[in-house]
mmCIF file as gemmi writes it, N, C-alpha and C atoms, coordinates in Angstrom:
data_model
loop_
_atom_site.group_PDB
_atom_site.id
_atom_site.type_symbol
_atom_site.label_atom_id
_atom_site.label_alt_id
_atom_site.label_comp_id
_atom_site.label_asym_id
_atom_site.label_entity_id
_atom_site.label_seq_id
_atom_site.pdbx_PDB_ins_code
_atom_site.Cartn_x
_atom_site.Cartn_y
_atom_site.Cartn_z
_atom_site.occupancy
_atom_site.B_iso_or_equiv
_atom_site.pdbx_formal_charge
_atom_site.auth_seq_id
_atom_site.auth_asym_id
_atom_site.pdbx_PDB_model_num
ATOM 1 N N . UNK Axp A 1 ? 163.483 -49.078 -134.053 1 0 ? 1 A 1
ATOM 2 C CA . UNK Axp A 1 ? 162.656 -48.431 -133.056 1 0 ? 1 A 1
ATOM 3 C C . UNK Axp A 1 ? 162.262 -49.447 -131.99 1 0 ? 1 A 1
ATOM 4 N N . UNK Axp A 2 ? 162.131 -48.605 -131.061 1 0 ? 2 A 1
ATOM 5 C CA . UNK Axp A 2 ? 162.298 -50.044 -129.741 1 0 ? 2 A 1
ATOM 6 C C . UNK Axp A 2 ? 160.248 -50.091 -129.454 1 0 ? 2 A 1
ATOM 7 N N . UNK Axp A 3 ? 160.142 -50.921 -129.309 1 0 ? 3 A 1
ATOM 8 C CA . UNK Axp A 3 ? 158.294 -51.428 -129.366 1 0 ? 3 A 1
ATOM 9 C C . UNK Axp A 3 ? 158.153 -52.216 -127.714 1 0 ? 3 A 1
ATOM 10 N N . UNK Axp A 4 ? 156.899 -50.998 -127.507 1 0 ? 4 A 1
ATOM 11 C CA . UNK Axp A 4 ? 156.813 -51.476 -125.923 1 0 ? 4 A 1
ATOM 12 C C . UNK Axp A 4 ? 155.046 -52.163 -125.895 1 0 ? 4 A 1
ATOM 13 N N . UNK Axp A 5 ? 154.97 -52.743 -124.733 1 0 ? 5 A 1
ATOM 14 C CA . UNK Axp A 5 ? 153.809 -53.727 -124.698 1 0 ? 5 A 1
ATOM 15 C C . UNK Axp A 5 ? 152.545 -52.195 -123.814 1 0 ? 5 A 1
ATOM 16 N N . UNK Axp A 6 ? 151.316 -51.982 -124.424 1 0 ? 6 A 1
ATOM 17 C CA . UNK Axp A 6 ? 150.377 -51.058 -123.821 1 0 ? 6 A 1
ATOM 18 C C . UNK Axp A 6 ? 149.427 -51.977 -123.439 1 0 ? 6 A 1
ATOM 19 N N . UNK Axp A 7 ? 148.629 -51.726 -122.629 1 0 ? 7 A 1
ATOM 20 C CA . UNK Axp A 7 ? 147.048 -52.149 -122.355 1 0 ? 7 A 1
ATOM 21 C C . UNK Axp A 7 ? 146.293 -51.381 -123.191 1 0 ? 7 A 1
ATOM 22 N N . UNK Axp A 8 ? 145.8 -52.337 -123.64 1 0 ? 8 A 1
ATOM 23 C CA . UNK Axp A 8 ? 144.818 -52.014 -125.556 1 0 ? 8 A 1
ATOM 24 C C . UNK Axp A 8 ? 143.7 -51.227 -124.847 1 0 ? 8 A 1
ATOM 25 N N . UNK Axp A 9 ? 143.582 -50.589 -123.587 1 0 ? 9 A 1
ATOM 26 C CA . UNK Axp A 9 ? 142.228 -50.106 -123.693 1 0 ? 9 A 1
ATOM 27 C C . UNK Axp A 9 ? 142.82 -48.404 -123.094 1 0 ? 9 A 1
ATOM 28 N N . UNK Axp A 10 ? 144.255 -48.081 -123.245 1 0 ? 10 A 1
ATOM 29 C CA . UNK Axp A 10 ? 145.293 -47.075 -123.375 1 0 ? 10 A 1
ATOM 30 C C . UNK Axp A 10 ? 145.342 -46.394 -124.734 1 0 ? 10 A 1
ATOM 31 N N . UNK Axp A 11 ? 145.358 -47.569 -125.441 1 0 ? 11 A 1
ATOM 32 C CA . UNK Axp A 11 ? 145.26 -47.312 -127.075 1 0 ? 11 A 1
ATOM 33 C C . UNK Axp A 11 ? 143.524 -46.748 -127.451 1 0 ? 11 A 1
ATOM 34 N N . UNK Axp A 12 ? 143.165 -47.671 -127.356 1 0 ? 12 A 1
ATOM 35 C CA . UNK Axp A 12 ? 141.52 -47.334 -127.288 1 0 ? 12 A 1
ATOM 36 C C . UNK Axp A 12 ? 141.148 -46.135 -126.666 1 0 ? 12 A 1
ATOM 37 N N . UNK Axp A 13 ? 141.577 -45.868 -126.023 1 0 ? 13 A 1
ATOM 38 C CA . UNK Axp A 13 ? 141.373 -44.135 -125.257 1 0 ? 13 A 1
ATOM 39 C C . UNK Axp A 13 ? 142.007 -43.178 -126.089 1 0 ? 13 A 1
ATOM 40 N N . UNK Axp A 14 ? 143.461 -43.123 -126.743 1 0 ? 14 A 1
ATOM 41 C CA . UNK Axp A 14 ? 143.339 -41.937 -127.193 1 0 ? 14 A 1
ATOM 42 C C . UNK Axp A 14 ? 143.42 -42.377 -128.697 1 0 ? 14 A 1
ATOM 43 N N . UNK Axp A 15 ? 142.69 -43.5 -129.615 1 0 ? 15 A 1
ATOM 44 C CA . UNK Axp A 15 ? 142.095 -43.662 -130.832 1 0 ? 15 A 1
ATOM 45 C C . UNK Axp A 15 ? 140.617 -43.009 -130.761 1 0 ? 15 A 1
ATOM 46 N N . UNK Axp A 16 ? 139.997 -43.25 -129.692 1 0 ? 16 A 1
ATOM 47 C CA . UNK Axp A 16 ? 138.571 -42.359 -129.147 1 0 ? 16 A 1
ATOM 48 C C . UNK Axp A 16 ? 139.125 -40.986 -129.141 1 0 ? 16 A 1
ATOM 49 N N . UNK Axp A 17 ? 140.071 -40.625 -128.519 1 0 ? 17 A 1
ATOM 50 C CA . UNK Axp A 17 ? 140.156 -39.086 -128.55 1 0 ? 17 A 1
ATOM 51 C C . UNK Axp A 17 ? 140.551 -38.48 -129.53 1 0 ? 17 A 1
ATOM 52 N N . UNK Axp A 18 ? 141.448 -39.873 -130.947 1 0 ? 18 A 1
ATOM 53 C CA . UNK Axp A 18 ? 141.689 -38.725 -131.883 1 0 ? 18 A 1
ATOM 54 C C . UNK Axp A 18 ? 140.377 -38.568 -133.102 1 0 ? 18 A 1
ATOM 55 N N . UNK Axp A 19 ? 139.186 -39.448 -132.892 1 0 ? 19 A 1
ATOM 56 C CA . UNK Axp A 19 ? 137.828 -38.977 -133.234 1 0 ? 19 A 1
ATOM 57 C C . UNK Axp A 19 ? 137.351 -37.635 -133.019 1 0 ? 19 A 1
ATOM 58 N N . UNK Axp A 20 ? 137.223 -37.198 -131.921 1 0 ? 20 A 1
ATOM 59 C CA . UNK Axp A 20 ? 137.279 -36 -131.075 1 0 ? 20 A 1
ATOM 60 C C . UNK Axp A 20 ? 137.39 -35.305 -130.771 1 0 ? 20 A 1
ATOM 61 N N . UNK Axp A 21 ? 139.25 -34.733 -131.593 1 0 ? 21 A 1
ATOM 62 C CA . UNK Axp A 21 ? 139.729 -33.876 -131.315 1 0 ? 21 A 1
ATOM 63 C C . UNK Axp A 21 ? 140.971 -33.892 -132.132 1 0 ? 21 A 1
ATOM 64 N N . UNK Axp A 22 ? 140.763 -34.726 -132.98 1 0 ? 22 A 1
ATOM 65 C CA . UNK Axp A 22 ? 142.248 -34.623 -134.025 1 0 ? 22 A 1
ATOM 66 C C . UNK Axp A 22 ? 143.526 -35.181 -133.859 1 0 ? 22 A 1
ATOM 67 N N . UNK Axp A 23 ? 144.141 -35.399 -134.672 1 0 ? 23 A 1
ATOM 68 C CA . UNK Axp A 23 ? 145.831 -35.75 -134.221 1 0 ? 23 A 1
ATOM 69 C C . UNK Axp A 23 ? 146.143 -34.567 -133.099 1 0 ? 23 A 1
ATOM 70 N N . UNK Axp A 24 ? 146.681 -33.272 -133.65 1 0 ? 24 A 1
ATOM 71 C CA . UNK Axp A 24 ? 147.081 -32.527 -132.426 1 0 ? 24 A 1
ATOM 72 C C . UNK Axp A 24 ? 146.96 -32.711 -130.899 1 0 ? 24 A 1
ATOM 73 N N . UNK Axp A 25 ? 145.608 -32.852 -130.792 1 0 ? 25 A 1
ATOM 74 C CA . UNK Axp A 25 ? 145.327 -32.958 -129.615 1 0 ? 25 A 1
ATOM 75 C C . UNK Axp A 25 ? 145.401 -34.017 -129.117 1 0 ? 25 A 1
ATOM 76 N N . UNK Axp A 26 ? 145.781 -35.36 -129.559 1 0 ? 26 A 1
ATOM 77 C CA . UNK Axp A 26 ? 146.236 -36.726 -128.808 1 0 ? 26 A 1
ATOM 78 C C . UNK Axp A 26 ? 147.021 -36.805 -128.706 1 0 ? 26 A 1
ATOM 79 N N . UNK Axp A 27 ? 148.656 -35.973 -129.627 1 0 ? 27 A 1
ATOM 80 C CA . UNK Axp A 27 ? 149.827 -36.016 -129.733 1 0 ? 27 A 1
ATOM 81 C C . UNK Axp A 27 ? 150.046 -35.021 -128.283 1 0 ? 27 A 1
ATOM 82 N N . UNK Axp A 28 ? 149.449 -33.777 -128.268 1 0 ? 28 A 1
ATOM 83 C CA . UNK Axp A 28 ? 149.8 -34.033 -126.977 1 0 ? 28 A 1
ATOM 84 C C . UNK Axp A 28 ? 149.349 -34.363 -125.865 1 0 ? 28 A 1
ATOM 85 N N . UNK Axp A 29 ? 147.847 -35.544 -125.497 1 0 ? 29 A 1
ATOM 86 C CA . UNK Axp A 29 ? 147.782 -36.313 -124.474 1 0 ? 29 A 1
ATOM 87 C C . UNK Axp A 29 ? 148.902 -37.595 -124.482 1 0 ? 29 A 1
ATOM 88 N N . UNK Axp A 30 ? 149.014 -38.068 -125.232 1 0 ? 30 A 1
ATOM 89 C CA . UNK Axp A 30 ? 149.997 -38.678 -125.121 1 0 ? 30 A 1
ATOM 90 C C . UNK Axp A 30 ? 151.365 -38.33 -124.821 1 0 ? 30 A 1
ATOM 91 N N . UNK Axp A 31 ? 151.731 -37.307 -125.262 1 0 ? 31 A 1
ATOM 92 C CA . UNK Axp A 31 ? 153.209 -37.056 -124.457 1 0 ? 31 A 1
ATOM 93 C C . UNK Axp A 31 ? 152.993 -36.44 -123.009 1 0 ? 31 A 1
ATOM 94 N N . UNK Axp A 32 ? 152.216 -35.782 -122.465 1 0 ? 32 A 1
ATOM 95 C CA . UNK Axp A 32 ? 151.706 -35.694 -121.361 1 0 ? 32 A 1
ATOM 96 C C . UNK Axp A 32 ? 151.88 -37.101 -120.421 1 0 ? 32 A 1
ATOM 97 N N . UNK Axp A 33 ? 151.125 -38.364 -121.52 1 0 ? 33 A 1
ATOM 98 C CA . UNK Axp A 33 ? 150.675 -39.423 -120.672 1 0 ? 33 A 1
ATOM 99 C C . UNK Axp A 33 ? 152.015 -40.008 -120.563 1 0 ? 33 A 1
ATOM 100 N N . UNK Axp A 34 ? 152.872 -40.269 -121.276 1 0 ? 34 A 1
ATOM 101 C CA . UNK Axp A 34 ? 154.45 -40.911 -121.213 1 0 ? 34 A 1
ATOM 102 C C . UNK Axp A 34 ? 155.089 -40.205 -120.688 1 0 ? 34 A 1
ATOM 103 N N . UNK Axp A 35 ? 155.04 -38.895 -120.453 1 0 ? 35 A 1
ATOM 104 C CA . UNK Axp A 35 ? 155.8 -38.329 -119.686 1 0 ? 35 A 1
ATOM 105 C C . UNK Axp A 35 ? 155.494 -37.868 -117.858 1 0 ? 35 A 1
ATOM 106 N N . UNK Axp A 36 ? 154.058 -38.144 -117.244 1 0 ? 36 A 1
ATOM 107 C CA . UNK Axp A 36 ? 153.807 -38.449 -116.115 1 0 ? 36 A 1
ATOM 108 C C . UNK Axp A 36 ? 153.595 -39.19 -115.765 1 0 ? 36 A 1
ATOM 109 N N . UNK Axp A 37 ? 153.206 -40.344 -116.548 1 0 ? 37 A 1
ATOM 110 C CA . UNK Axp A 37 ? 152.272 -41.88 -116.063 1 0 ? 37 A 1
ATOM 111 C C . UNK Axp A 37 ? 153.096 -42.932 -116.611 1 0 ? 37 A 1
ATOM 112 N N . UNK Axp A 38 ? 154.251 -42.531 -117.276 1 0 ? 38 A 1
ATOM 113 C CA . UNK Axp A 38 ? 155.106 -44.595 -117.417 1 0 ? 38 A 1
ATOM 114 C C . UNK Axp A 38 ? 156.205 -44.022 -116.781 1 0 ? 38 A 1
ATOM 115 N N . UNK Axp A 39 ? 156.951 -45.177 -116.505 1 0 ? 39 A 1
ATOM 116 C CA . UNK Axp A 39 ? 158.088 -45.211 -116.243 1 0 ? 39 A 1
ATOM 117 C C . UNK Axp A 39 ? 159.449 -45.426 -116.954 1 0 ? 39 A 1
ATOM 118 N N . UNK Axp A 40 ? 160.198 -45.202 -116.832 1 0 ? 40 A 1
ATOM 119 C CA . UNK Axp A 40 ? 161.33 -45.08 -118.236 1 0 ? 40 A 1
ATOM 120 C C . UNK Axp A 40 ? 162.487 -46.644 -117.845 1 0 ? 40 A 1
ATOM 121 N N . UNK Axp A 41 ? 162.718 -47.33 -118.457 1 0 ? 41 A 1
ATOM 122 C CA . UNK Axp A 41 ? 163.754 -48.53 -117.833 1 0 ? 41 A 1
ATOM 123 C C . UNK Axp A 41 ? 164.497 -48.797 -118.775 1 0 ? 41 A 1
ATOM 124 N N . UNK Axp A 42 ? 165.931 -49.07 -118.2 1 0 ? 42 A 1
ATOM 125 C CA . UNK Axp A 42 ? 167.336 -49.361 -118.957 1 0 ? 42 A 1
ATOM 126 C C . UNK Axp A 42 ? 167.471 -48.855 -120.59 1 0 ? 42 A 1
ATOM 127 N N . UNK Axp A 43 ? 167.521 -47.983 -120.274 1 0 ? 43 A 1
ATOM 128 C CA . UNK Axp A 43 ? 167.973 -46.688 -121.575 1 0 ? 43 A 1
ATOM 129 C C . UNK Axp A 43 ? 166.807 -46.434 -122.164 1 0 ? 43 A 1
ATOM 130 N N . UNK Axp A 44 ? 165.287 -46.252 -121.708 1 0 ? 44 A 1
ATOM 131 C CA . UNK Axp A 44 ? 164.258 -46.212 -122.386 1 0 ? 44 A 1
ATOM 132 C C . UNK Axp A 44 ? 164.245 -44.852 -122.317 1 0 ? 44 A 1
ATOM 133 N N . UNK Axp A 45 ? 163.854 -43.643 -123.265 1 0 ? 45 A 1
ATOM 134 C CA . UNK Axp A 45 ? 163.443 -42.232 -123.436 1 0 ? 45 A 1
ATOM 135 C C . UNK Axp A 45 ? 162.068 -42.14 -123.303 1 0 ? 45 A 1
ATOM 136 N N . UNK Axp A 46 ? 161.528 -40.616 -122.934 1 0 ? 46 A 1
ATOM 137 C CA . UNK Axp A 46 ? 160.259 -40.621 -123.087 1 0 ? 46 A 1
ATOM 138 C C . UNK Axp A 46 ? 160.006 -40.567 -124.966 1 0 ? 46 A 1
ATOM 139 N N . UNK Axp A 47 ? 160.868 -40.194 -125.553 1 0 ? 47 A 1
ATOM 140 C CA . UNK Axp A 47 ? 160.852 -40.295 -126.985 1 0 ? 47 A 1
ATOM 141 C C . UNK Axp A 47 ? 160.094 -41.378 -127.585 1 0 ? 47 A 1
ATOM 142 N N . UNK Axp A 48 ? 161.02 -42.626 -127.392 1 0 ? 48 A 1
ATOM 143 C CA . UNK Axp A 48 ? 161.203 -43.968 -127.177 1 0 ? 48 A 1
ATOM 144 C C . UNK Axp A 48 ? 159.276 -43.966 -127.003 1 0 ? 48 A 1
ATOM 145 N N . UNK Axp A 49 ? 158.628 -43.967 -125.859 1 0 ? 49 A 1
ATOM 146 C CA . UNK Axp A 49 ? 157.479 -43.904 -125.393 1 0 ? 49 A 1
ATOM 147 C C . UNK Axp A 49 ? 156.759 -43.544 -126.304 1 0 ? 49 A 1
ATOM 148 N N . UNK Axp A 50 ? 156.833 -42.43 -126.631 1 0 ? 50 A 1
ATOM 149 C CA . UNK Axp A 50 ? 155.747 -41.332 -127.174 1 0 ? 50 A 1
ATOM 150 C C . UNK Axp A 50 ? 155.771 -42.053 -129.118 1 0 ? 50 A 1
ATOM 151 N N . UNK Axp A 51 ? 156.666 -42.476 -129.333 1 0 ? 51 A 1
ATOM 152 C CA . UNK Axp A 51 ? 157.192 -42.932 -130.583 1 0 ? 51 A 1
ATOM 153 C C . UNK Axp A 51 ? 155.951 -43.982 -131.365 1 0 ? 51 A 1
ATOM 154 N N . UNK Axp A 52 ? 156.466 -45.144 -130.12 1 0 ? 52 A 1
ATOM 155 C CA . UNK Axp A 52 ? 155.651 -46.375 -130.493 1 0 ? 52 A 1
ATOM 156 C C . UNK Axp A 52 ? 154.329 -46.089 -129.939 1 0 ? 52 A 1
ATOM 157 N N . UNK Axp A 53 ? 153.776 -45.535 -128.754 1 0 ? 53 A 1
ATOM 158 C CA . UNK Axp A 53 ? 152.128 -45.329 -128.698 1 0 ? 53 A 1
ATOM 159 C C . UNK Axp A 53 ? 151.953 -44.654 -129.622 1 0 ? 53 A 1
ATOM 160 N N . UNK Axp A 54 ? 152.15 -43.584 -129.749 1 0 ? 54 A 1
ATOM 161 C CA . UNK Axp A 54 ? 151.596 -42.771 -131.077 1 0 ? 54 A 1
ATOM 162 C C . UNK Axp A 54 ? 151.084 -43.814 -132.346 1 0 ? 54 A 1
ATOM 163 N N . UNK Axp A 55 ? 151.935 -44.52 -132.53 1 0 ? 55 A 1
ATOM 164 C CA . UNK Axp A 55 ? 151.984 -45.605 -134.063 1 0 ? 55 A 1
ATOM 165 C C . UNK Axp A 55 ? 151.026 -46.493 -133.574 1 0 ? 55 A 1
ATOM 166 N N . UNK Axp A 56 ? 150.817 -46.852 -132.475 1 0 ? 56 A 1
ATOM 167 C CA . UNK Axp A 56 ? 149.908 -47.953 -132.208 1 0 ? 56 A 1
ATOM 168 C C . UNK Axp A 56 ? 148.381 -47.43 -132.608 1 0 ? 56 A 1
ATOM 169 N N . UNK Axp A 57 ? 147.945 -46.167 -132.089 1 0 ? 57 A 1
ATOM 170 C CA . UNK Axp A 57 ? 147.353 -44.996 -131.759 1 0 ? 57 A 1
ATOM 171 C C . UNK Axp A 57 ? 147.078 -44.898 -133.369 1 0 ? 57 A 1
ATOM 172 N N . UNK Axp A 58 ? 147.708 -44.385 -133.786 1 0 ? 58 A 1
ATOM 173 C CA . UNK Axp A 58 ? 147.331 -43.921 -135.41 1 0 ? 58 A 1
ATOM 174 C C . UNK Axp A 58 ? 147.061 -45.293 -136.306 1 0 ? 58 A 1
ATOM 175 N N . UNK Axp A 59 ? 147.539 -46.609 -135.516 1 0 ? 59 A 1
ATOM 176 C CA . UNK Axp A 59 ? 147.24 -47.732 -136.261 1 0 ? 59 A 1
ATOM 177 C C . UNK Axp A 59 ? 146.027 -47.921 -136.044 1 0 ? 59 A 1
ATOM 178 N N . UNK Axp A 60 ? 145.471 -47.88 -134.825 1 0 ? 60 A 1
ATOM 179 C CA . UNK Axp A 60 ? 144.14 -48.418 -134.286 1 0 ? 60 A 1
ATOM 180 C C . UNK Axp A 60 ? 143.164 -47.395 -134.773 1 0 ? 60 A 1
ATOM 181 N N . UNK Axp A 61 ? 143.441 -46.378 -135.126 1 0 ? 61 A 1
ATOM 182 C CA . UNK Axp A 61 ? 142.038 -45.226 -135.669 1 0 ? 61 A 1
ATOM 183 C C . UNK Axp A 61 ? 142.134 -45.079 -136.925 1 0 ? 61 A 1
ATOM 184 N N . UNK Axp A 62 ? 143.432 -45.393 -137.595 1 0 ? 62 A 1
ATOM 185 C CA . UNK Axp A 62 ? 143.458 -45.539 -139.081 1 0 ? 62 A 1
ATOM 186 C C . UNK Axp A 62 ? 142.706 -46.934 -139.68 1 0 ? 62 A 1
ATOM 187 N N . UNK Axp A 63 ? 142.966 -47.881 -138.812 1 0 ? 63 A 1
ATOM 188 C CA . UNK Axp A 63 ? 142.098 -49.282 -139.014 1 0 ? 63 A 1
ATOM 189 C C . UNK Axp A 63 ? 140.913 -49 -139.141 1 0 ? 63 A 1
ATOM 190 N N . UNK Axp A 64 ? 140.179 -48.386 -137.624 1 0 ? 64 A 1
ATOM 191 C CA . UNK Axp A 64 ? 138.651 -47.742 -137.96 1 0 ? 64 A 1
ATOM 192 C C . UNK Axp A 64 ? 138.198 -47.271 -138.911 1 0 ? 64 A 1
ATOM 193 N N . UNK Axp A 65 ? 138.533 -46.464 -139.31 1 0 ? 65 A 1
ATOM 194 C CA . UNK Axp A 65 ? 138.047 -45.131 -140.396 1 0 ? 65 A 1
ATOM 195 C C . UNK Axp A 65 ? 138.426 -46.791 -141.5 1 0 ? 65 A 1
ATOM 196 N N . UNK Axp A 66 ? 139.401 -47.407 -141.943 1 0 ? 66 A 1
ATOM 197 C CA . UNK Axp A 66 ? 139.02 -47.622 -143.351 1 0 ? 66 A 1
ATOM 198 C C . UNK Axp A 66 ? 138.181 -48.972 -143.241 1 0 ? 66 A 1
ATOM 199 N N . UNK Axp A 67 ? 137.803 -49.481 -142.156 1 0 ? 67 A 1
ATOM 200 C CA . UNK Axp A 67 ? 136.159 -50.35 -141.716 1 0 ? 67 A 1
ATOM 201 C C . UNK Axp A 67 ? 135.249 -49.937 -142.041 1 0 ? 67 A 1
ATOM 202 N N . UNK Axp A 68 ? 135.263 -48.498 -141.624 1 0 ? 68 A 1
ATOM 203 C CA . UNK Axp A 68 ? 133.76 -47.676 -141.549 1 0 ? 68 A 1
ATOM 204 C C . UNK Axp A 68 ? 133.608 -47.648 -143.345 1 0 ? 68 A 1
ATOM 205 N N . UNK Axp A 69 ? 135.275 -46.985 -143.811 1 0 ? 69 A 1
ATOM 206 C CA . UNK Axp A 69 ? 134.824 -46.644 -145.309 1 0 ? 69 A 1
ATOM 207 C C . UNK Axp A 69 ? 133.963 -47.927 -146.13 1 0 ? 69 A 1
ATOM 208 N N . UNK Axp A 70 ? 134.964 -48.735 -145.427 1 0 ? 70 A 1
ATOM 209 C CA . UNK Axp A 70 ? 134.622 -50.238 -146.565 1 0 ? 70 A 1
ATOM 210 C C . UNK Axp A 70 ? 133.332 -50.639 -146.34 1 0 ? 70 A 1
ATOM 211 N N . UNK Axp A 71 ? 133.161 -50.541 -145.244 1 0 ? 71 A 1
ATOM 212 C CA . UNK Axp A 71 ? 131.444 -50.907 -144.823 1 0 ? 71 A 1
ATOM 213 C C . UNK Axp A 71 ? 130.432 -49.744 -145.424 1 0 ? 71 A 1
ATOM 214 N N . UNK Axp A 72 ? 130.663 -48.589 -145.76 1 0 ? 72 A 1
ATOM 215 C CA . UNK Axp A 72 ? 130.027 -48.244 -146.881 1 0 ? 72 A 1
ATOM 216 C C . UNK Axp A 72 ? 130.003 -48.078 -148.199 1 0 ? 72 A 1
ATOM 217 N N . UNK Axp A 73 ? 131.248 -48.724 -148.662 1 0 ? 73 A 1
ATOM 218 C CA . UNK Axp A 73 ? 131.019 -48.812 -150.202 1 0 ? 73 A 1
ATOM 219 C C . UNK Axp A 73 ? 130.571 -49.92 -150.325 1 0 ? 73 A 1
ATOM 220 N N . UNK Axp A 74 ? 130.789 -50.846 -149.385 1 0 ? 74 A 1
ATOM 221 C CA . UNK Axp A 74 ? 129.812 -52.178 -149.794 1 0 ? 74 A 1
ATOM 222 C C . UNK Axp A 74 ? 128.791 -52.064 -149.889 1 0 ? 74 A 1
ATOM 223 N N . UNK Axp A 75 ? 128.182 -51.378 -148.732 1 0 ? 75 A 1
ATOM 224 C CA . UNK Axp A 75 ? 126.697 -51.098 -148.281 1 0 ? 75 A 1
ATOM 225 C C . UNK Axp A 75 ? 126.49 -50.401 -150.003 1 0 ? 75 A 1
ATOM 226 N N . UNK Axp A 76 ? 126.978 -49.335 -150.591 1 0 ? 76 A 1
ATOM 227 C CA . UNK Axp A 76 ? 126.849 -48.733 -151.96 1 0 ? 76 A 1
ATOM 228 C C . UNK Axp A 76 ? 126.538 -49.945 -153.069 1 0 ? 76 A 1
ATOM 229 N N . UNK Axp A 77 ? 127.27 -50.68 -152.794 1 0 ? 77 A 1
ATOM 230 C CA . UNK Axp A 77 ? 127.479 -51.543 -154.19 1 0 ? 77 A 1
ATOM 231 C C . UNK Axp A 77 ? 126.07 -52.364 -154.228 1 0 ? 77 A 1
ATOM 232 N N . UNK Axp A 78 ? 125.939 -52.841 -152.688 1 0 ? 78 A 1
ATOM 233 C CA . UNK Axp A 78 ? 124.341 -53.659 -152.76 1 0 ? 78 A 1
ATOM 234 C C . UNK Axp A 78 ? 123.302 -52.866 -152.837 1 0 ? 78 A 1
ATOM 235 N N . UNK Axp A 79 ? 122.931 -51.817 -153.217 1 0 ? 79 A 1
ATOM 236 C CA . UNK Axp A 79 ? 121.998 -50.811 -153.685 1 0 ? 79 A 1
ATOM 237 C C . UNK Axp A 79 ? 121.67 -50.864 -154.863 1 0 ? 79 A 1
């Protein structure tokens, strides 16, 4: 899979939106967003696009959520 470089605060926008509004609804701001707002270069697909943000995207809000968890079972255990 081909891995493209984002501005982390691209990612940060729709990891905020999938708080918000769920996978569905970021899956399709994001293909929306790769498909009006990047540009495609030497055999790149919007596929290609939508592929690796997505993963970045589900990396960065899946990270969150298991912070938040861990920070409360700790918080549990010192009780």
């Amino acid at each position: 899979m081909k891995e493209f470089t984002w501005n982390e605060e691209t990612i940060d926008y729709f990891a905020d939106l999938y708080d918000l509004n769920g996978w569905a609804h970021v899956a399709q701001r994001v293909l929306s967003f790769v498909t009006h707002e990047c540009d495609l270069e030497d055999g790149e697909t919007t596929q290609d696009l939508f592929n690796d943000l997505i993963m970045k995207v589900e990396y960065k809000a899946n990270k969150e959520e298991y912070e938040w968890i861990e920070a409360n079972l700790h918080e549990k255990e010192l009780d």
